[in-house]
C-alpha positions as CSV (number, residue, x, y, z in Angstrom):
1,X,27.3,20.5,-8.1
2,X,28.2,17.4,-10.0
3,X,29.2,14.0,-8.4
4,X,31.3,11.6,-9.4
5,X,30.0,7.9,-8.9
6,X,26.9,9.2,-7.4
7,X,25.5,5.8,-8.1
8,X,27.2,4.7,-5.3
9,X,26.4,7.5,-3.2
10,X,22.6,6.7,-3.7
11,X,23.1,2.7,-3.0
12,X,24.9,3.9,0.2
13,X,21.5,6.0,0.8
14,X,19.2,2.8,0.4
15,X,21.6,1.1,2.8
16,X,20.8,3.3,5.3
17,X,17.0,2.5,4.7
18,X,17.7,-0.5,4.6
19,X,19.5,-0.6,8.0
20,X,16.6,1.6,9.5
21,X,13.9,-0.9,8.3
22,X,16.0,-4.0,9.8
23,X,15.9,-2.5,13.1
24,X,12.3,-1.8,13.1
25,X,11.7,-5.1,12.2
26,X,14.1,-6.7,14.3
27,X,13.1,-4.7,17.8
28,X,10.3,-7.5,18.3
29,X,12.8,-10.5,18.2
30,X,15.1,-9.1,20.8
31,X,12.3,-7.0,22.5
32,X,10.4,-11.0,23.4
33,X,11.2,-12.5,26.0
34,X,10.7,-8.7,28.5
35,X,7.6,-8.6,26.3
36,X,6.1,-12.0,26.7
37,X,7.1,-11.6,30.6
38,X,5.5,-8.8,31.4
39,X,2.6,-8.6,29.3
40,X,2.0,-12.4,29.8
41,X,2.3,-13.8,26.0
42,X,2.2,-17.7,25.6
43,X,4.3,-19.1,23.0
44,X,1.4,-19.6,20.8
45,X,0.3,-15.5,21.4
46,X,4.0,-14.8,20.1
47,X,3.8,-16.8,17.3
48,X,0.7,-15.1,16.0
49,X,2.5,-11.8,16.6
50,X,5.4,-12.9,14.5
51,X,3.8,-14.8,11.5
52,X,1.0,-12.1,10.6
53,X,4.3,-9.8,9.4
54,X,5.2,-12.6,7.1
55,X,1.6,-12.4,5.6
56,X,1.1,-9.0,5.3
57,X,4.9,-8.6,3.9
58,X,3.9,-11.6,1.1
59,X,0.8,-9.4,0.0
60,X,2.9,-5.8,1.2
61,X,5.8,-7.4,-1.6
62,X,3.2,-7.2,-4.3
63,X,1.5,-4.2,-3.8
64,X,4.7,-2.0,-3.2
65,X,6.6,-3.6,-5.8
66,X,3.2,-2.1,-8.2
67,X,3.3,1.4,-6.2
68,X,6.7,2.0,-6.4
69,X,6.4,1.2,-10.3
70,X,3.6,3.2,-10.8
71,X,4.3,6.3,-9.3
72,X,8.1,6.0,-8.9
73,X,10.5,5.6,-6.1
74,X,11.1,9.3,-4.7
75,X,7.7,9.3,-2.9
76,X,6.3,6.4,-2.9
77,X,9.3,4.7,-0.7
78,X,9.2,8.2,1.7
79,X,5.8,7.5,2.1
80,X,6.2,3.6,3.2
81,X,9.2,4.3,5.0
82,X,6.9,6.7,7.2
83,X,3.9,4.4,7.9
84,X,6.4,1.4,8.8
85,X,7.9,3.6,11.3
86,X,4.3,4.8,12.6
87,X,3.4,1.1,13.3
88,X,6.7,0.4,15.2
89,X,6.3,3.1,17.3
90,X,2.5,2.8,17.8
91,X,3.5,-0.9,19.4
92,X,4.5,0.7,22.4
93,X,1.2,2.3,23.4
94,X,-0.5,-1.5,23.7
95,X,-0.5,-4.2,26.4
96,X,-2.5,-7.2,24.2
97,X,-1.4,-9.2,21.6
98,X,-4.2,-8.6,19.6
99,X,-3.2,-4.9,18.5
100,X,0.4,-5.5,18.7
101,X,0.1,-8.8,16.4
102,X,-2.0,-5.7,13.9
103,X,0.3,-3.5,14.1
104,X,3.1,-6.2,13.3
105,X,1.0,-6.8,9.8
106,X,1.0,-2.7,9.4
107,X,4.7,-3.0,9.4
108,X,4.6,-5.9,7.1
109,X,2.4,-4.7,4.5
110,X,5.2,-1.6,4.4
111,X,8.6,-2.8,5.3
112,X,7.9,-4.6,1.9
113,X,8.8,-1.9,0.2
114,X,12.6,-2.3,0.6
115,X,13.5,-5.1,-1.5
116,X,11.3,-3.6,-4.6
117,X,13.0,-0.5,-4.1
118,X,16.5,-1.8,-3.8
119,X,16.1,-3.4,-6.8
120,X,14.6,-0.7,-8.9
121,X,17.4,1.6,-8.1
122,X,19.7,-1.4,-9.3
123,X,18.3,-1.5,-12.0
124,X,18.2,2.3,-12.9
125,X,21.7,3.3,-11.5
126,X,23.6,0.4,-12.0
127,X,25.0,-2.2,-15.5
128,X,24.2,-5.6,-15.1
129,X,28.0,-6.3,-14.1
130,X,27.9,-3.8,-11.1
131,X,24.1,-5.3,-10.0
132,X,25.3,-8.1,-8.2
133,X,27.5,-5.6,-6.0
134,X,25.3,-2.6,-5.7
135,X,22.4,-5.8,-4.6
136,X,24.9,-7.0,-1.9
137,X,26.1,-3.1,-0.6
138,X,22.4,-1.8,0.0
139,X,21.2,-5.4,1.1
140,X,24.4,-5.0,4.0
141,X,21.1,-3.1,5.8
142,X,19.3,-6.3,6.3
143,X,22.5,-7.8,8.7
144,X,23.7,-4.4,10.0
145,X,20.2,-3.5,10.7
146,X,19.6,-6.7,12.5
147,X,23.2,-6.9,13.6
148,X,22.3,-3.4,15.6
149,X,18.9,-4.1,17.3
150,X,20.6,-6.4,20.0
151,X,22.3,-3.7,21.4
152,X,20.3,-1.3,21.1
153,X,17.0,-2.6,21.8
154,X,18.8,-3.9,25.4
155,X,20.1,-1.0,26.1
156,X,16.5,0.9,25.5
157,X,14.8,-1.7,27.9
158,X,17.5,-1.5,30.5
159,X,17.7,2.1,30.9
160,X,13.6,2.6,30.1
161,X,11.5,-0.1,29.2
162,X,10.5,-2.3,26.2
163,X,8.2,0.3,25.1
164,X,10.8,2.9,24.6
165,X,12.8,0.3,22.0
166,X,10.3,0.9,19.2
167,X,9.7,4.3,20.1
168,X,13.8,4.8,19.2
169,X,13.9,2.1,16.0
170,X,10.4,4.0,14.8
171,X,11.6,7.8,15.0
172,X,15.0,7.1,13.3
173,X,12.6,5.6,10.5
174,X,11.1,8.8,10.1
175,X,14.0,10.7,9.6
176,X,15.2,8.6,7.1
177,X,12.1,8.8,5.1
178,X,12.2,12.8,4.9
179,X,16.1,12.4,3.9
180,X,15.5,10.3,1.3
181,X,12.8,12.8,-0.2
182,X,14.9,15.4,-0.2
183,X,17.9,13.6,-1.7
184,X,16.5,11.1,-4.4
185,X,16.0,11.9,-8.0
186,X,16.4,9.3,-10.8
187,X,19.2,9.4,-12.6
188,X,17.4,11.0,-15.8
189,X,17.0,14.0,-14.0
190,X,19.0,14.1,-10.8
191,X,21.2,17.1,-10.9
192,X,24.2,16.3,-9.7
193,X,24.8,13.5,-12.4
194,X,27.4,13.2,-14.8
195,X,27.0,12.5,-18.4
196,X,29.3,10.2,-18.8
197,X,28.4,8.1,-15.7
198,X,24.7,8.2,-17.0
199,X,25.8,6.8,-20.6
200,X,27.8,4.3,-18.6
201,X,24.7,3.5,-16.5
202,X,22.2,2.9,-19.3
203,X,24.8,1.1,-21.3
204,X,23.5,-2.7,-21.0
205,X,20.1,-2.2,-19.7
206,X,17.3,-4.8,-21.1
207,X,15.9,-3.0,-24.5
208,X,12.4,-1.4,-23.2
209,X,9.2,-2.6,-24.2
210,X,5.8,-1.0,-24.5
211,X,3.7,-3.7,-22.4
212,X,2.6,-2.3,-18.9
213,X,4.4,-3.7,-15.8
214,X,1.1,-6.5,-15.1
215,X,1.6,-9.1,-12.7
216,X,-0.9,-10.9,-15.3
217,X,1.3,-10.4,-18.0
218,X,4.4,-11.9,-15.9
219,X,2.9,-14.6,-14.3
220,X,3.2,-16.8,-17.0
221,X,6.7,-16.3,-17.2
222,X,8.7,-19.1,-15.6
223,X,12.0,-17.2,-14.7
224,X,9.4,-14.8,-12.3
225,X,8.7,-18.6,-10.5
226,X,12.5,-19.1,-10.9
227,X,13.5,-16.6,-8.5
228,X,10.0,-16.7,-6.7
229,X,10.4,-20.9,-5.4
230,X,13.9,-20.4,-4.0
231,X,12.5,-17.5,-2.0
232,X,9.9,-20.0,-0.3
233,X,12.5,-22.0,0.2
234,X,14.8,-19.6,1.7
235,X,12.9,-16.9,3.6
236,X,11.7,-18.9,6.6
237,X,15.8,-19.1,7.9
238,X,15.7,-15.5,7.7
239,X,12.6,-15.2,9.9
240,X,14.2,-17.6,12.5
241,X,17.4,-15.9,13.0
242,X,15.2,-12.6,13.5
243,X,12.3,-13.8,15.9
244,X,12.7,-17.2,17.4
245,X,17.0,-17.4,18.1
246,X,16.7,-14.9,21.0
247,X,13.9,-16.5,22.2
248,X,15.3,-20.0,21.8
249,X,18.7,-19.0,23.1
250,X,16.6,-18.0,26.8
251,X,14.4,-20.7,26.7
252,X,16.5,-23.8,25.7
253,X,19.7,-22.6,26.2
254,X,19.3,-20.8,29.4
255,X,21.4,-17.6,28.4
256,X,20.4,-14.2,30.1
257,X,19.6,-10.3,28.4
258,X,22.9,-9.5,28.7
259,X,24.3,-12.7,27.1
260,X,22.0,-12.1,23.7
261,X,22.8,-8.6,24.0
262,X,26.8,-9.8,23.4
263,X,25.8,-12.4,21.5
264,X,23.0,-12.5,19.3
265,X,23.7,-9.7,16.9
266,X,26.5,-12.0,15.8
267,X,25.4,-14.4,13.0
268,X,24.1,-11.1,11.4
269,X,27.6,-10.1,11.1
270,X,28.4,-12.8,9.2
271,X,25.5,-12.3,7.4
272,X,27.3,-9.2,6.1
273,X,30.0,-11.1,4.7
274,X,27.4,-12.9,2.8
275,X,26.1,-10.1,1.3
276,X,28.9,-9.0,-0.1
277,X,30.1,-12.0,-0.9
278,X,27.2,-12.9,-3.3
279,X,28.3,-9.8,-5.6
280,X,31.9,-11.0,-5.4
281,X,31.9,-14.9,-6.5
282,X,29.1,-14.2,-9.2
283,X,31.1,-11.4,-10.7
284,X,34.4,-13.4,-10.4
285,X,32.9,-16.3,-12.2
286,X,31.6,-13.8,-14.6
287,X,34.7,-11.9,-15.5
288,X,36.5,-15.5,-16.2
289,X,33.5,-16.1,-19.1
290,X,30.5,-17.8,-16.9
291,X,27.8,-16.2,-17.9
292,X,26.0,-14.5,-15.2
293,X,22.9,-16.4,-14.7
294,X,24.9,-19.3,-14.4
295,X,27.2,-17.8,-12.2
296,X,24.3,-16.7,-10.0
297,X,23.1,-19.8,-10.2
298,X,26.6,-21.5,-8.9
299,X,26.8,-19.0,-6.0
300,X,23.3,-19.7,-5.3
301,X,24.4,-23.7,-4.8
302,X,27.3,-23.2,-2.6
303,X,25.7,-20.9,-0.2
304,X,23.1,-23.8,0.0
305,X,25.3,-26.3,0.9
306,X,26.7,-23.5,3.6
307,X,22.8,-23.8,5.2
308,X,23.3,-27.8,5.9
309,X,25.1,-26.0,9.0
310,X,21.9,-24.9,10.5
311,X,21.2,-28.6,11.1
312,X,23.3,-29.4,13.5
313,X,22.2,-26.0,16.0
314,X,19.9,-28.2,18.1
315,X,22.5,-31.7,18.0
316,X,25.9,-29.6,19.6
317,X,26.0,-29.7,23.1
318,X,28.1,-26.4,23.1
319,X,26.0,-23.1,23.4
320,X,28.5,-21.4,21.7
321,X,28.9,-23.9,19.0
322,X,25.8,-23.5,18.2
323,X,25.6,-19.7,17.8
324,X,29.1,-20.1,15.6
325,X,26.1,-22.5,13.3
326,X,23.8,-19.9,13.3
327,X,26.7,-17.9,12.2
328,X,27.7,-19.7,9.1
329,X,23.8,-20.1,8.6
330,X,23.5,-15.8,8.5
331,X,26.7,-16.1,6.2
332,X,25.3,-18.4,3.8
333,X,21.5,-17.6,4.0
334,X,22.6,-14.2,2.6
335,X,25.0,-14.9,0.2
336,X,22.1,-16.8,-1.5
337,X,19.0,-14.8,-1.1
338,X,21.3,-11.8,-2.2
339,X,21.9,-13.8,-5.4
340,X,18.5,-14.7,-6.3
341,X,17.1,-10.9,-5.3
342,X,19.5,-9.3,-7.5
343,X,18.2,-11.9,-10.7
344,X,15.3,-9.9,-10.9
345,X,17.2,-7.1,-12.6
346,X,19.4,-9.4,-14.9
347,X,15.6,-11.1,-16.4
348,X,13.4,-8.2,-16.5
349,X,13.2,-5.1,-18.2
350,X,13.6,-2.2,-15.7
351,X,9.7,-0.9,-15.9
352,X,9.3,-4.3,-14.4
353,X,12.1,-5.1,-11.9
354,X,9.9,-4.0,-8.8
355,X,7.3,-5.9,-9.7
356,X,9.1,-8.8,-10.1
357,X,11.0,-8.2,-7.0
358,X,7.6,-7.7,-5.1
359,X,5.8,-11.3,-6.0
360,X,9.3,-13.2,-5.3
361,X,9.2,-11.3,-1.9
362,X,5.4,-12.1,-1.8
363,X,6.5,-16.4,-2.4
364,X,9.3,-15.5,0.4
365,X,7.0,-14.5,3.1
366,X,4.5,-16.7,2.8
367,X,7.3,-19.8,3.3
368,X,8.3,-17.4,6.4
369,X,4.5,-17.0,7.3
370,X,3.5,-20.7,7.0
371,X,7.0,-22.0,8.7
372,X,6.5,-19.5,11.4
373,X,2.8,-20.5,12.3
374,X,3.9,-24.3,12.6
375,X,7.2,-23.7,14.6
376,X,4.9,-21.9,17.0
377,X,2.4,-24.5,17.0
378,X,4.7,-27.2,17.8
379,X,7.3,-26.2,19.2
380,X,6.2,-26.8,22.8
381,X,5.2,-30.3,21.7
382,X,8.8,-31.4,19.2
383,X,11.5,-28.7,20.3
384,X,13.2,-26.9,17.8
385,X,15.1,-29.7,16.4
386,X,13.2,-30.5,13.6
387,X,12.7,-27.3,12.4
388,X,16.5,-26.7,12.4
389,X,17.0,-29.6,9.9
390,X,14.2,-28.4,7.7
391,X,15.9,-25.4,7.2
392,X,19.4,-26.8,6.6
393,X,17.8,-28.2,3.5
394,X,15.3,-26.1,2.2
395,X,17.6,-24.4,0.1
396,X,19.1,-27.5,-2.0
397,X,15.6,-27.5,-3.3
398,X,15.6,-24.1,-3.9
399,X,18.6,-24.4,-6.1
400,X,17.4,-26.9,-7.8
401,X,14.3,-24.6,-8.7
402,X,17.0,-22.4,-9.7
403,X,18.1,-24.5,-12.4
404,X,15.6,-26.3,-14.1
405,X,13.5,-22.8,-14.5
406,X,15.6,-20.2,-15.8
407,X,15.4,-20.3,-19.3
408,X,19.2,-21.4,-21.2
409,X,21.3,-18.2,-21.0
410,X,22.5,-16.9,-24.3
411,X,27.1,-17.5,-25.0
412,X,28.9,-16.1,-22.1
413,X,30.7,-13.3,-22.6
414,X,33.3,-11.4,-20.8
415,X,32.4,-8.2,-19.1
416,X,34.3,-5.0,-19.9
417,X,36.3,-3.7,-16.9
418,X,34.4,-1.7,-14.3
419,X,34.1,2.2,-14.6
């Protein structure tokens, strides 16, 4: 049986994934403060817990973004998708940090695969005018995913226990994992695909070359650091909204379970809007004759002037002010790191898209990693003020990383209309 647009059918797939990964991932953040109570976890235990998955995720981005390039996406993304869900649900058997903080870097090294993947079916199913789009759709996972966990993860500890939350985030993880083995084919050979849509599909992709997807052979390359600095730069709001705002909305803001059960799923709402509006500017600007690194590049600016928001969470007086902050903060954080992600496709031949993908994931992490480690060290000693206006301006530096890197851009043109 043929399908029409199945490109879109198989983005909507990786969604899913994506969704399922985000809600492995996010269980921990809104899991914390029943964990740390009763299995008696100081702030400093917790931080250790949360910044190994930032390590393991920076060396997990480069070593999935090779697997999956090596021996393609149909099993090697089934595969990670099942061990990330083994180590969420093994969590629940242990009542130490130690393990837990282990099994947090099993998840890393794994959940690393999504971003690699994404990209690579971008890059396979999709013309560079659609990228920026289909980038945004499957990357709506990262907010809904997170978006979900609040919810779910309360209702899991109210009704059973903390244990039982990654026990439910873990087994849906599973499933996923043998759907998308039976499902996925590339587009060469996946049967219900249309000719036309396939012609349509390879249409604009980067000519192939010969030369082997190496990170040695790319590393020398300075658009792989232009989309790998804004990453650092980025990546450590991202980890903040996942694993300290629950914890700092109990702690210094004094709201209960039920309150971040209402309320903390909410700047990853808005973070959905981001998503999709990243695709949406950059292809506007395109289709009036901006070329599209350039136009990337432009999104990528005003959703970093969006993050100067975060700056002012720990100056408002207003607890709800303050999550409406973090709000703008989930919109704009992924409008840009949307942008930047989806470059990889539009600067690298396909053969070497999850690669690329994988060491600018690798740079993310370890800003999320290092940031991570210092909030927790400190953040007994200087509040979380500081860190709050550190983030509002990473970005602007990642931006301008952005444009002194990439190299010039050949004449904008404009884009045929979309199939």
């Amino acid at each position: 049986m043929k399908i029409k647009k199945l490109r879109w059918y198989i983005i909507s797939l990786v969604m899913l994934g994506t969704i399922i990964n985000y809600l492995a991932r996010s269980t921990l953040g809104v899991a914390a403060p029943e964990m740390m109570k009763t299995l008696n976890l100081s702030s400093e235990q917790y931080s250790w817990i949360v910044s190994v998955f930032p390590f393991t995720y920076a060396i997990g981005g480069i070593a999935c973004g090779f697997v999956i390039d090596k021996f393609g996406l149909r099993f090697s993304f089934s595969v990670l998708a099942a061990l990330w869900s083994l180590c969420n649900m093994l969590t629940a058997l242990f009542s130490s940090w130690l393990p837990i903080a282990c099994l947090r870097g099993g998840l890393g090294l794994t959940e690393a695969a999504f971003n690699p993947a994404g990209m690579k079916v971008t890059a396979e199913w999709f013309p560079a005018r659609e990228r920026g789009l289909a980038c945004g759709i499957y990357s709506l996972g990262t907010s809904l995913g997170a978006m979900l966990a609040p919810p779910l993860v309360v209702w899991a500890i109210v009704n059973y226990n903390w244990e039982m939350s990654f026990v439910v985030t873990g087994a849906l993880g599973i499933l996923w994992s043998i759907l998308w083995l039976v499902c996925y084919r590339p587009p060469e050979s996946h049967p219900a695909m249309i000719k036309a849509e396939y012609e349509m599909v390879q249409e604009d992709h980067i000519q192939e070359v010969k030369e082997k997807a190496t990170l040695g052979s790319m590393i020398r390359d300075k658009n792989l650091w232009a989309i790998s600095l804004p990453r650092f730069m980025a990546d450590p709001a991202w980890g903040t909204l996942h694993y300290w705002m629950p914890l700092y909305l109990v702690t210094v803001r004094h709201m209960n379970l039920s309150e971040i059960a209402m309320f903390a799923w909410l700047p990853f709402l808005t973070a959905d809007l981001g998503c999709l509006a990243a695709g949406a500017i950059s292809k506007f600007l395109n289709n009036r004759g901006v070329h599209i690194i350039n136009a990337k590049r432009i999104t990528f600016t005003f959703a970093a002037l969006l993050m100067l928001s975060m700056a002012a969470v720990g100056y408002v007086s207003n607890v709800y002010v303050a999550i409406a902050l973090f709000c703008i903060a989930g919109f704009a954080h992924q409008c840009l790191s949307i942008t930047v992600i989806s470059m990889s496709s539009d600067l690298f031949p396909k053969q070497k898209v999850a690669t690329a993908t994988g060491f600018a994931a690798f740079t993310g992490s370890m800003g999320n990693f290092l940031f991570s480690l210092f909030l927790g060290a400190m953040v007994a000693v200087v509040g979380y003020n500081m860190f709050f206006v550190g983030l509002g301006i990473f970005d602007l530096i990642g931006a301008a990383f952005l444009w002194m890197l990439i190299k010039r851009p050949a004449a904008p043109t404009l884009n045929p209309a979309v199939a």
